[in-house]
C-alpha positions as CSV (number, residue, x, y, z in Angstrom):
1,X,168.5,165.9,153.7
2,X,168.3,163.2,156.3
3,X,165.0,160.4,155.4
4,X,163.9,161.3,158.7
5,X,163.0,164.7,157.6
6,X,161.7,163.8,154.1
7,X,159.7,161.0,156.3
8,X,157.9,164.3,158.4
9,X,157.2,166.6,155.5
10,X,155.5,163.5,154.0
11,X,153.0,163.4,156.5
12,X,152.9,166.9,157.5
13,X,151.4,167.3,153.4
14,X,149.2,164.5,153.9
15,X,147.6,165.7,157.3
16,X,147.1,169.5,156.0
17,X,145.4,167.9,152.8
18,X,143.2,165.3,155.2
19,X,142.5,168.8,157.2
20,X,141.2,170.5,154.1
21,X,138.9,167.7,152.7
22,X,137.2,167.2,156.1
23,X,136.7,170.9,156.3
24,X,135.1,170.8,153.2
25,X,132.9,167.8,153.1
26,X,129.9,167.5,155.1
27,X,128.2,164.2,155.5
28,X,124.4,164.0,157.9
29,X,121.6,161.3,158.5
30,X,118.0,164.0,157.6
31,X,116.1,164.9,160.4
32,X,113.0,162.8,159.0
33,X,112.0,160.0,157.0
34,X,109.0,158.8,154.8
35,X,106.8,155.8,154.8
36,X,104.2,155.1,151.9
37,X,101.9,152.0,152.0
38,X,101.5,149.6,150.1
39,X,104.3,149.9,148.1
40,X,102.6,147.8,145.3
41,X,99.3,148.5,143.6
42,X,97.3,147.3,140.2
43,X,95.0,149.2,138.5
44,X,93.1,149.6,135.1
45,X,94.5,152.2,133.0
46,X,91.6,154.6,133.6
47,X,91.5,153.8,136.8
48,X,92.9,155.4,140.3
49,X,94.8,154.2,143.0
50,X,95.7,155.2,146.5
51,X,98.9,155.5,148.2
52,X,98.9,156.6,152.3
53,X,102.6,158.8,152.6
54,X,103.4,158.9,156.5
55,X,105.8,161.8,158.0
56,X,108.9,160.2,160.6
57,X,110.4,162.7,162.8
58,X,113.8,161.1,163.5
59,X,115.5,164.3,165.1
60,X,113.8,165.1,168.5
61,X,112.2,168.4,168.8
62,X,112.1,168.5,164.5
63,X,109.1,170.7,163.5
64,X,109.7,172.3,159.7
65,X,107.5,171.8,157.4
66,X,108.2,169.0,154.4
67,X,106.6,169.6,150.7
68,X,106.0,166.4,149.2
69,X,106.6,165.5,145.6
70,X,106.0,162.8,142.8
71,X,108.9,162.1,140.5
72,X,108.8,160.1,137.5
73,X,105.1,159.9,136.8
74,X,104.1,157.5,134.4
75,X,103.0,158.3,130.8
76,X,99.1,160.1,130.7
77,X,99.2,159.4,134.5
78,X,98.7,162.4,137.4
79,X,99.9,162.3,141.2
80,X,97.6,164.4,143.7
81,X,98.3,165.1,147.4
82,X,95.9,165.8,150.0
83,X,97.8,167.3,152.4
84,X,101.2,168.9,151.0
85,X,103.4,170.0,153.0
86,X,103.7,167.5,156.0
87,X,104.7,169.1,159.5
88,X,105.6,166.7,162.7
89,X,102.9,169.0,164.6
90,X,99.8,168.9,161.9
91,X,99.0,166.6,159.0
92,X,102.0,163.6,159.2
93,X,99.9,161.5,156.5
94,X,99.2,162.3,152.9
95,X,96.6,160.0,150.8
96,X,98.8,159.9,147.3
97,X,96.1,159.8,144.4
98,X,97.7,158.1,141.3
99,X,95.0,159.1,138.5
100,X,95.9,156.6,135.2
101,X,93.7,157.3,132.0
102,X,92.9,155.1,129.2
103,X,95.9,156.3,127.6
104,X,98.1,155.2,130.0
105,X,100.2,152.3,128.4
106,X,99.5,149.1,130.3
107,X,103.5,148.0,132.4
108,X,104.8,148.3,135.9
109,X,106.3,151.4,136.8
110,X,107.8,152.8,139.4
111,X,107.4,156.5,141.4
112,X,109.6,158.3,143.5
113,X,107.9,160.1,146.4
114,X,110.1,162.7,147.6
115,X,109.6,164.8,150.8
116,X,111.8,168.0,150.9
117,X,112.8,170.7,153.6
118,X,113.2,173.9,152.0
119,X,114.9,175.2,154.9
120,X,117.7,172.5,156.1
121,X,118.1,171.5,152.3
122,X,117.3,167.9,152.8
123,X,115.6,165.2,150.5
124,X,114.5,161.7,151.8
125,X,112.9,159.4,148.6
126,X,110.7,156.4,148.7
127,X,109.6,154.5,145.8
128,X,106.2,152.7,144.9
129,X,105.5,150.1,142.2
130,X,102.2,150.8,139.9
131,X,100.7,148.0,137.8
132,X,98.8,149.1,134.7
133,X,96.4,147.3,133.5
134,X,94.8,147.1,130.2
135,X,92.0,149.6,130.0
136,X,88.1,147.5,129.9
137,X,86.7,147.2,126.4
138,X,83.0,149.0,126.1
139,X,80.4,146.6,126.8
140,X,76.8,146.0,128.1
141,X,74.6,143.8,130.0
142,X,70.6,142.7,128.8
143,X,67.8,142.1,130.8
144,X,64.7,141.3,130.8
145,X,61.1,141.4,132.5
146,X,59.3,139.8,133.5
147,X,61.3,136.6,134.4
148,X,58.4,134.2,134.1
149,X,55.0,134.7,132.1
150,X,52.0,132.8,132.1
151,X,49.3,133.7,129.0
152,X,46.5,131.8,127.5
153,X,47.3,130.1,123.6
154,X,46.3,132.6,121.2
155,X,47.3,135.6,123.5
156,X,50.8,137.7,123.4
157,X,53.1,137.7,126.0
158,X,55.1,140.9,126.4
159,X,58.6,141.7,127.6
160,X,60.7,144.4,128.3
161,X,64.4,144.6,127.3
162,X,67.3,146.4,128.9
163,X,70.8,146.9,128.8
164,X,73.4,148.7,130.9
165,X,76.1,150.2,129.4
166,X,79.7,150.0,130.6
167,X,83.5,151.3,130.3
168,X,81.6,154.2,127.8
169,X,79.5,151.7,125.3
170,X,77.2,153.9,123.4
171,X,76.2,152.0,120.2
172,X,73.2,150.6,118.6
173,X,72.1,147.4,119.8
174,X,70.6,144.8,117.5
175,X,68.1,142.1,119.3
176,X,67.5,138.6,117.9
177,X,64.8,135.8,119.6
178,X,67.0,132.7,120.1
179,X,64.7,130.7,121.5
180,X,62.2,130.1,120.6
181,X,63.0,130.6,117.4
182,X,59.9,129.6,115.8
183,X,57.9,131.9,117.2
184,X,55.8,135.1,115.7
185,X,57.1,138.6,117.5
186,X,58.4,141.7,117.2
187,X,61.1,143.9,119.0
188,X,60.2,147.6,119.2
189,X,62.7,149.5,118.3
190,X,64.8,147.0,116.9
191,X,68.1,148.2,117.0
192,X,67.8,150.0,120.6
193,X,70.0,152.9,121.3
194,X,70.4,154.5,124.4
195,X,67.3,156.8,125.6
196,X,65.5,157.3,122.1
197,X,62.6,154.9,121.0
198,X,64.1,155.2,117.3
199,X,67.8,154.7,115.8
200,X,69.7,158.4,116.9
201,X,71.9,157.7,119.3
202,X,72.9,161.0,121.4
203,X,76.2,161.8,122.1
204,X,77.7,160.3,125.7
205,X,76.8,159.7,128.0
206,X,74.5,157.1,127.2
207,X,72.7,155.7,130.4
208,X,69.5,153.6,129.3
209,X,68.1,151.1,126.4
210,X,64.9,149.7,126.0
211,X,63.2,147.8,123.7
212,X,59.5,145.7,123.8
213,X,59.4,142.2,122.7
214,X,56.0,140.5,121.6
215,X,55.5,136.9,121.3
216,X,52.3,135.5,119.4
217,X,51.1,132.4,121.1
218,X,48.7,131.4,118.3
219,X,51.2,129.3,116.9
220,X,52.7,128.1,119.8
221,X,51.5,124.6,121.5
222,X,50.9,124.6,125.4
223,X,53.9,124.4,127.6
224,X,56.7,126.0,129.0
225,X,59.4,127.6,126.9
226,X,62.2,129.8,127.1
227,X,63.0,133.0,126.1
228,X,66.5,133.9,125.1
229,X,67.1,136.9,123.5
230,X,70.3,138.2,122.6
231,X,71.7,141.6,121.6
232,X,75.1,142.1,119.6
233,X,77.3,145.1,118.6
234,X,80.1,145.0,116.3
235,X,80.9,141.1,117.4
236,X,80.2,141.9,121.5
237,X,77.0,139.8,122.6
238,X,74.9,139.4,125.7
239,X,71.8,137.1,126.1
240,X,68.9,138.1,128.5
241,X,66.4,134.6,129.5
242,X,63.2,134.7,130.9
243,X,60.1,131.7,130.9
244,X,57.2,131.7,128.7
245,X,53.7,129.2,129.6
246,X,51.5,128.9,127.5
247,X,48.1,127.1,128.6
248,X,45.2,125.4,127.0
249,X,42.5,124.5,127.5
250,X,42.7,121.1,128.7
251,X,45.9,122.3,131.2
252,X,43.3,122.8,134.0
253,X,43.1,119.1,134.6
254,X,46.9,118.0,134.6
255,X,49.9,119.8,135.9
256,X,53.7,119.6,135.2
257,X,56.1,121.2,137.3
258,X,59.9,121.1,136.7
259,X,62.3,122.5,139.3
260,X,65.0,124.5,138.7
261,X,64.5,125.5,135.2
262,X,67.9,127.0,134.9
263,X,70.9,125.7,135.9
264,X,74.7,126.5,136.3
265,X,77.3,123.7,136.2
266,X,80.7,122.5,135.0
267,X,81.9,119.6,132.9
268,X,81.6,116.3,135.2
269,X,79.1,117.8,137.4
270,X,76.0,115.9,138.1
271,X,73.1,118.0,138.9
272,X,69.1,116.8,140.4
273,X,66.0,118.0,138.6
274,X,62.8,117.5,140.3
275,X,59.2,116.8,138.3
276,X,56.0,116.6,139.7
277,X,53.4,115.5,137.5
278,X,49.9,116.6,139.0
279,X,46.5,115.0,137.9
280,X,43.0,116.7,139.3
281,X,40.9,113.9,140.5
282,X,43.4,111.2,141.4
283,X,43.9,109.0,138.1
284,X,43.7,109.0,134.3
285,X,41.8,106.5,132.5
286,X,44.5,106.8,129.8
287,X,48.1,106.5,131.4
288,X,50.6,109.4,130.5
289,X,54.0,109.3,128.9
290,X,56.9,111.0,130.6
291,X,59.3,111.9,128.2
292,X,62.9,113.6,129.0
293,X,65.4,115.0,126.3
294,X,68.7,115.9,127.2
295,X,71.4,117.4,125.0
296,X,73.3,114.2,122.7
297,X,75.4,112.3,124.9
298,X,74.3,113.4,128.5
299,X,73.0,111.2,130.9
300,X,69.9,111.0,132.7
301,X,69.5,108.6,135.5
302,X,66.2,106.0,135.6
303,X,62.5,107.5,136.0
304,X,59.0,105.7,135.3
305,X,57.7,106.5,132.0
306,X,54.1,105.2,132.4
307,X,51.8,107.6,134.7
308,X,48.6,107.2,136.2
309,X,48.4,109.5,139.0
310,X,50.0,112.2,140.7
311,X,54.1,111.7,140.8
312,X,56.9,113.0,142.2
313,X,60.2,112.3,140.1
314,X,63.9,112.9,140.8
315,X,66.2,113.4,138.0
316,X,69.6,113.2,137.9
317,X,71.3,114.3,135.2
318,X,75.2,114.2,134.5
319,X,77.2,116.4,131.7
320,X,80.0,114.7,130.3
321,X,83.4,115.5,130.6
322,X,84.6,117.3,127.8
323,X,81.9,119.5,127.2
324,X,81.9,123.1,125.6
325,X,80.8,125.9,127.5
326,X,77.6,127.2,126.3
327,X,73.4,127.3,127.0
328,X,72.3,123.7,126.3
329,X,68.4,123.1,127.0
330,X,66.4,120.0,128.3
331,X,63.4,119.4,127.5
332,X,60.8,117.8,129.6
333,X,57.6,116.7,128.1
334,X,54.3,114.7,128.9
335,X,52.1,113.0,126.4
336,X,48.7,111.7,126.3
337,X,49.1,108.8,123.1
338,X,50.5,110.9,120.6
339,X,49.7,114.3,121.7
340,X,51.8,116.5,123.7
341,X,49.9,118.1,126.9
342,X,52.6,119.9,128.6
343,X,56.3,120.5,128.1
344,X,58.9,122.5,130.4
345,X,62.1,123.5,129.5
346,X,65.3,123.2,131.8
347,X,68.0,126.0,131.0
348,X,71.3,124.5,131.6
349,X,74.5,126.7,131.4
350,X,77.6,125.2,131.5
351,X,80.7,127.4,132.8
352,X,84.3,127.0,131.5
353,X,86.6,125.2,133.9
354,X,88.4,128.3,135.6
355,X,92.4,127.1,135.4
356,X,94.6,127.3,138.3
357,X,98.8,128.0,138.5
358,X,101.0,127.0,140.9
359,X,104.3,128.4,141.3
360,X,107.3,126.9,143.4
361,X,110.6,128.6,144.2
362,X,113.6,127.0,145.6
363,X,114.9,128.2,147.5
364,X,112.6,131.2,149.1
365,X,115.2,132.7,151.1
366,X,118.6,133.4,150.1
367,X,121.6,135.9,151.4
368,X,123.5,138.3,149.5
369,X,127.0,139.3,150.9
370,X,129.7,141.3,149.5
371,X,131.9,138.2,149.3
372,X,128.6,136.4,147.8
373,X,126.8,139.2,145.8
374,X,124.9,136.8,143.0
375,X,122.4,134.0,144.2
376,X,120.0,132.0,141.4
377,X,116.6,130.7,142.5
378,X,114.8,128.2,140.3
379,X,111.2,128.4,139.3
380,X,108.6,125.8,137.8
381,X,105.2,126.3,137.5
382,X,102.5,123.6,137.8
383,X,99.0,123.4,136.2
384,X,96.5,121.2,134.4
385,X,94.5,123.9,132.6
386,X,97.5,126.4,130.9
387,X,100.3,125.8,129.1
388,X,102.3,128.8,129.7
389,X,101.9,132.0,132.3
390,X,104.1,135.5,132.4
391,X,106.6,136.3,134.9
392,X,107.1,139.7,136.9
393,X,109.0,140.3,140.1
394,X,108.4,143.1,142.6
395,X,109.4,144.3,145.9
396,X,113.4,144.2,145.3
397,X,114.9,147.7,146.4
398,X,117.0,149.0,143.9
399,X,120.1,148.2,145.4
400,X,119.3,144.9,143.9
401,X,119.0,143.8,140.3
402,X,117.6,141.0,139.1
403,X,117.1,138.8,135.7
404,X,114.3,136.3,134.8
405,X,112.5,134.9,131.9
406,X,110.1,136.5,131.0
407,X,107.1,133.1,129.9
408,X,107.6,130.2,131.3
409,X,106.3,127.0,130.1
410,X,104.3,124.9,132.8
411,X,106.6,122.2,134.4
412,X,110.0,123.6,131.9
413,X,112.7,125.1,134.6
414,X,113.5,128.9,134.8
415,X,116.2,130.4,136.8
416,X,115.9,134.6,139.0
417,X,119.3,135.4,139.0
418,X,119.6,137.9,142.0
419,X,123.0,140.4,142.1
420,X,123.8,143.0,145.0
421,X,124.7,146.0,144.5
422,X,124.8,148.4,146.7
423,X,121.8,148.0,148.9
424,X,121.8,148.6,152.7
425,X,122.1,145.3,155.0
426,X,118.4,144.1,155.8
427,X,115.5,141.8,155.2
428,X,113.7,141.8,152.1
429,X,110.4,140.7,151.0
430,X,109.9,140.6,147.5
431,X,106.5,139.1,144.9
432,X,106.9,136.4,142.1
433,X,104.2,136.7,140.2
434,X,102.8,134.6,137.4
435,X,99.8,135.5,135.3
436,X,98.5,133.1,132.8
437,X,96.3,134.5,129.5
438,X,92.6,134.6,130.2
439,X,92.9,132.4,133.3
440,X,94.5,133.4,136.6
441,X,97.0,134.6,138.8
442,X,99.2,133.4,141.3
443,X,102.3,134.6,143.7
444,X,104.8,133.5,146.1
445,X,107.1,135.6,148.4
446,X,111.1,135.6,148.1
447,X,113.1,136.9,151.1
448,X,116.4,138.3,150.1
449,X,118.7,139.2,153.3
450,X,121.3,141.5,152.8
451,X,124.5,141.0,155.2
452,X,127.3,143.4,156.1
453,X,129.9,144.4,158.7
454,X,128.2,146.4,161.6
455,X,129.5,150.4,161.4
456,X,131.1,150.6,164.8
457,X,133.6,147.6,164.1
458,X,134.8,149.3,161.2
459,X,135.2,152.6,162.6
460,X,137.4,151.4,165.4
461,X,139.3,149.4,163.4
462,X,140.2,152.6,161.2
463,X,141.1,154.6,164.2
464,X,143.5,152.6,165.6
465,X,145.5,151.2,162.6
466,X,146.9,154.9,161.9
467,X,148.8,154.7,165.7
468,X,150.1,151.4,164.8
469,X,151.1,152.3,161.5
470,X,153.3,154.9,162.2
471,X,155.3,153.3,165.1
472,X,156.8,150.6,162.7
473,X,156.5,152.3,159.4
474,X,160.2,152.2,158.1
475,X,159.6,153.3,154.3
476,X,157.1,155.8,153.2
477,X,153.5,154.5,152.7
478,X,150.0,155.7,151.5
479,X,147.9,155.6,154.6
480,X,144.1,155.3,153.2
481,X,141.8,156.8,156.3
482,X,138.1,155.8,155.6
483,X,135.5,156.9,156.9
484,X,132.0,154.7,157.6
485,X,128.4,156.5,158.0
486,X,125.7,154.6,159.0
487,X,123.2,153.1,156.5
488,X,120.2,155.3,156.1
489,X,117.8,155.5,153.2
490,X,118.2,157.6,150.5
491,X,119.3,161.2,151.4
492,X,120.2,163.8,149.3
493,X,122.2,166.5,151.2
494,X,123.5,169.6,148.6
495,X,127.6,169.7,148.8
496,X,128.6,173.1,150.9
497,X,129.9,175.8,149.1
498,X,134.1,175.9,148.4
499,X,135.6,178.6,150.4
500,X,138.3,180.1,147.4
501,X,140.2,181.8,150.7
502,X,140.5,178.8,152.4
503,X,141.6,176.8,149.0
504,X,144.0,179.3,147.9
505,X,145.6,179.8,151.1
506,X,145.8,175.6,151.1
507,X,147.7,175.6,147.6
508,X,150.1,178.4,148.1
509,X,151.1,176.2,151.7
510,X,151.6,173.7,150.2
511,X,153.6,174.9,147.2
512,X,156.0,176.6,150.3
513,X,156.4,173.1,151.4
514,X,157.7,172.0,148.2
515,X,159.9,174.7,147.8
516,X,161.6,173.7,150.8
517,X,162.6,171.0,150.4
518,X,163.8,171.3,146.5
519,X,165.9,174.4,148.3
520,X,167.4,171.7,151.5
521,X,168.5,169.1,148.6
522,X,169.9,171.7,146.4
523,X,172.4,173.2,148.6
524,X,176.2,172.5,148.2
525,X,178.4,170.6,150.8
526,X,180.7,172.6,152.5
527,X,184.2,171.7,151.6
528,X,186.5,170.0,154.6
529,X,189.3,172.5,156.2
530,X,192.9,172.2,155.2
531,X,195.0,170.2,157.6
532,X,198.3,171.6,158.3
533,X,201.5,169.6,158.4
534,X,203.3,168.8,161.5
């Protein structure tokens, strides 16, 4: 058999095979797509959060309906709809409820929101990230009224306390006078429990607590004091503050005002006090002491200590640097000789520092190729209050995976190593972010672009290298045809059915083409004719 012929019957195979798997292998864009936004969201675990799923008619004249669908739902954690399915003439958005419990285990996870058409058989995804939080401990908050209370010595001054309950806190409360502590009273009941005047607490929901406090002033010498009572349960405490005057009688001829009486600052803050001392009929015939006591260490700027007459004083008072957070009080007093006439009390409450985190990148946008697939970005964080802060990255698609420490240590190096794998070409935003303990949060965005060859190129250059190939071809080759479809996201499309006809009748041609040319190599040489002598 002539190469020539085994040449053809090579290609004929190869075309009806080519033939065949076209025949049987269908490959479509859907007729619709789905957008869901935001794509990120943090919640407590307990807590909900909303998604907003759009319907995108990409097919002209499309109008089935599509059934929505929540895949990969996190542990304890429910997906609700509110309009399911989606048509391109009704309802095109969907509010996605994403109901966490307190059981839900604190972590970032990620649902797939898929949209279905029954009828064509198509499938379009989209995923969302969800942050879970840890759930809120039980806790309360105290009050009390009234604020500020003026009595006579000798009378009693009565309060009411309160406290809130939060995040399902529904246990006794025990109350304590702080300050002052020297002072005769009583807190009825004492512990409070929610709704009942006695110590039964009902079963939840607990909604109210209240408790009376009465302070004896018989004991008390004039002046202004302040009340700080505090309530604790099982190690949780919260501190309610009020003002308490007491006045005698020889108040009605000199005055002391102090303003504010409670403050809020920070370590290194300096903050102004102002104290008018008031005298009925002009002068004293004794002068009167001023007398200002701040907590050890703090500093109070210059002010007269000898008065005569009615004064006006500015104070300016500075807390030192390295302070605690915490209540520290002030005390403002004035004296006539030895004997105190009035005294006011200035609530300070100093505030932690709240710590800030800085994180850098380099660089902040990088490009993946298939020639370059891997890129490496380098991270440092930057602070003066925390030592160390976590590190989570969202927003990558998951055509791209990606690596990176997981704590970082302020001003140490850490490396995101980024890898492509088979994500469409595009522009891509994605989230650095990095939490420190107890303190705060911070991000910064990464773009990650994604390069390819454009479809069209490709395709053109497949169709023609086939002609050119078999003008020059002069030994038998395997000719790879390939096939590009455009990029579109994520599409599921069910395989079509085998036709067993069409296969069978595919095998048994091709087996006859075989047979062929076994039979063509097999047969004999005829045998040359005899040649008869001359």
């Amino acid at each position: 058999m002539k190469m020539g012929n085994r040449i053809s019957l090579f290609l004929l195979v190869l075309i009806i095979v080519a033939s065949f798997s076209s025949a049987l292998i269908d490959v479509r864009a859907a007729d619709f797509d789905l957008d869901v936004s935001p794509t990120y969201r943090r919640v407590r675990a307990g807590e909900t959060a909303h998604f907003t799923v759009t319907l995108i008619t990409i097919t002209a004249g499309y109008s089935n309906d599509v059934y929505l669908r929540a895949l990969f739902e996190p542990p304890a954690v429910s997906v609700v709809f509110s309009d399911n399915p989606l048509n391109p003439t009704g309802d095109t958005d969907s509010d996605m409820e994403v109901r966490t419990s307190i059981y839900t285990p604190p972590g970032v996870y990620t649902i797939t929101v898929r949209g279905r058409d029954p009828v064509t058989d198509q499938n379009v995804y989209v995923d969302v990230t969800i942050e879970v939080l840890p759930p809120h401990a039980p806790e309360f908050e105290l009050s009390i009224s009234p604020s500020s209370l003026i009595v006579n010595k000798g009378e009693k001054a009565v309060f009411t306390v309160k406290a809130a309950p939060f995040y399902g806190f529904n246990h006794p409360i025990y109350l304590s006078l702080i300050c002052p502590a020297c002072a005769s009273h009583t807190f009825n009941p004492n512990p409070m429990c929610p709704g009942s005047a006695s110590c039964s607490c009902p079963a939840i929901p607990c909604y109210t607590y209240t408790s009376t406090l009465t302070v004896d002033t018989s004991g008390m010498s004039p002046g202004n004091y302040s009340i700080v009572v505090e309530g604790c349960y099982d190690g949780y405490c919260d501190r309610a503050y009020a003002t308490l005057t007491v006045k005698g009688m020889e108040e009605r001829m000199i005055n002391l005002i102090v303003y504010p009486v409670t403050v809020k600052v920070k370590p290194d803050d300096t903050f102004h006090v102002r104290v008018t001392v008031g005298i009925t009929g002009g002068e004293t015939a004794e002068p009167l002491t001023l007398k200002v006591v701040p907590p050890p260490g703090w500093y109070v700027s210059y002010y007269p200590t000898r008065l005569s007459k009615t004064s006006h004083l500015d104070l300016w008072v500075t807390v030192p640097k390295g302070t605690s957070p915490g209540t520290y009080g002030m005390s403002v007093e004035l004296y006539k000789g030895e004997e105190l006439l009035k005294s006011r009390q200035v609530m300070i409450l100093v505030e932690r520092i709240v710590g800030e985190v800085v994180v850098d990148v380099k660089p902040s946008h990088v490009v993946l190729t298939k020639d370059s697939p891997e890129a490496e970005l380098v991270v440092i964080l930057k602070s003066s209050d925390v030592n160390e802060a976590v590190l989570t990255l969202v927003g990558l698609p998951s055509g791209i995976s990606y690596s990176l420490p997981a704590k970082l240590k302020i001003g140490e190096l850490g490396t995101v190593n980024l890898t492509l794998k088979d994500a469409p070409p595009g522009e891509y935003r994605a989230t650095l972010i990095a939490k420190a303990e107890d303190c705060c949060v911070n991000t910064t965005d990464i773009v990650v672009e994604v390069k390819g060859p454009s479809t069209q190129t490709t395709q053109a250059q497949q169709t023609q290298a086939p002609t050119a190939q078999t003008q020059t071809i002069q030994q038998p080759k395997t000719v790879t045809v390939t096939r590009t479809v455009s990029a579109v996201k994520t599409v599921t499309v069910e395989k079509p059915k085998l036709d067993l006809t069409i296969l069978g009748l595919g095998i048994v041609g091709a087996a006859a083409i075989v047979s062929a040319i076994y039979l063509l190599r097999r047969r004999p040489v005829p045998a040359p004719a005899p040649v008869e002598a001359t």
